[in-house]
C-alpha positions in Angstrom: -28.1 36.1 -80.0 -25.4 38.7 -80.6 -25.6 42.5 -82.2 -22.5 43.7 -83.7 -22.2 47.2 -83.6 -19.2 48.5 -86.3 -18.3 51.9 -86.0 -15.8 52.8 -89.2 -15.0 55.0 -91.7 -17.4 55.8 -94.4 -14.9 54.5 -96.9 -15.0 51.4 -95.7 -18.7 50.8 -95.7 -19.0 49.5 -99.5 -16.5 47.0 -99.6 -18.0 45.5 -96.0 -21.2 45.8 -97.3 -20.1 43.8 -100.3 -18.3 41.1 -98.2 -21.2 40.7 -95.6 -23.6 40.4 -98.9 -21.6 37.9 -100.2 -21.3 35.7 -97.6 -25.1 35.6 -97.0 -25.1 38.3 -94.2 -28.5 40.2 -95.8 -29.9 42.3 -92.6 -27.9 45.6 -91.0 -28.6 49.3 -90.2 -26.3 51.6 -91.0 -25.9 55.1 -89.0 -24.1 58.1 -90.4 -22.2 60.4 -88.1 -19.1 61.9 -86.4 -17.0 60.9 -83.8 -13.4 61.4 -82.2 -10.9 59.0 -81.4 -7.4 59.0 -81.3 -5.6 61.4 -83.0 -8.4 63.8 -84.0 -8.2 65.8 -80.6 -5.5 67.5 -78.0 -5.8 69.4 -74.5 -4.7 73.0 -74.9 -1.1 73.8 -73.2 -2.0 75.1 -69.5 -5.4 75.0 -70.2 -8.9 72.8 -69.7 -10.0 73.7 -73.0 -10.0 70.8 -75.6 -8.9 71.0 -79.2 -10.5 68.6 -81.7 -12.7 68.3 -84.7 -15.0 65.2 -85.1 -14.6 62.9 -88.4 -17.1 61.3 -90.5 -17.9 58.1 -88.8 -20.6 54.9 -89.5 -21.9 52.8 -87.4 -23.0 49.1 -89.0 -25.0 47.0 -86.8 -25.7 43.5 -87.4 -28.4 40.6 -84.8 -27.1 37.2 -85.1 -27.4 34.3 -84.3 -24.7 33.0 -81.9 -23.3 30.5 -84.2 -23.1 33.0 -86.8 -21.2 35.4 -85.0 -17.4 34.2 -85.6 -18.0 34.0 -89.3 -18.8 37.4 -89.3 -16.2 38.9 -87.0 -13.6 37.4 -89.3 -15.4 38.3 -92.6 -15.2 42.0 -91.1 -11.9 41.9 -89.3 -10.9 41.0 -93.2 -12.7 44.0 -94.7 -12.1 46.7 -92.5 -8.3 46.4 -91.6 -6.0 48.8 -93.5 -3.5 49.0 -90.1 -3.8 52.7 -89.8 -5.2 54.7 -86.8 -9.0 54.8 -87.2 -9.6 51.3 -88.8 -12.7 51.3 -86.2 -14.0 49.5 -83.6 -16.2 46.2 -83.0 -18.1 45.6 -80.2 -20.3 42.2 -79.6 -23.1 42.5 -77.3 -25.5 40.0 -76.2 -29.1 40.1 -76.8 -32.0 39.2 -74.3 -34.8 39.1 -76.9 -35.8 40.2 -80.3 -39.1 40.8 -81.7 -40.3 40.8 -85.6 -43.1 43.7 -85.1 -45.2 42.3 -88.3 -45.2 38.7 -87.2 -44.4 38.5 -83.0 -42.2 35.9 -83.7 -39.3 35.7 -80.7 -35.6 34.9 -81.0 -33.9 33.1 -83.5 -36.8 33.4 -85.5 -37.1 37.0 -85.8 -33.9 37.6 -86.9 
């Protein structure tokens, strides 16, 4: 089991939303926030202090199963890339155990 974690602009939360949706991807949290990357911050000339505001960020996360997880990098690679700085990030993580709270059920099955 995998957990994609997405983190993008808000403007490009709808139109992943929609694609996931579509292609039968029906269970994801979605976090608001703010975060800096490249371009959004600078080291002040001959001095420690550091320059930067922090822009509107989301963060998507999706559990899959491992065979599902290829489909969906794809699908999202697909939605999300414009080719400009701040497109986002993926990360793929691997999952030891997941637990469905109102059932107990383990693993695949929870998810």
């Amino acid at each position: 089991m995998k957990l994609i974690t997405c983190i993008i602009s808000p403007a490009r939360v709808e139109p992943l939303k929609k694609a996931l949706w579509a292609a039968g991807f029906r269970s994801l949290t979605l976090v608001e926030g703010r975060g800096l990357g490249y371009g959004r911050g600078r080291m002040e000339a001959g001095k420690d202090d550091f320059i930067g505001e922090a822009a509107p960020r989301a963060r998507l996360e999706l559990a899959l199963r491992d065979s599902e997880v290829e489909q969906a990098l794809e699908l999202m690679l697909d939605a999300l890339r414009t080719g400009r700085i701040g497109d986002g990030k993926i990360f793929i993580s691997t999952l030891d155990q997941v637990v469905r709270v109102r059932t107990g059920e383990r693993g695949d099955a929870a998810l």
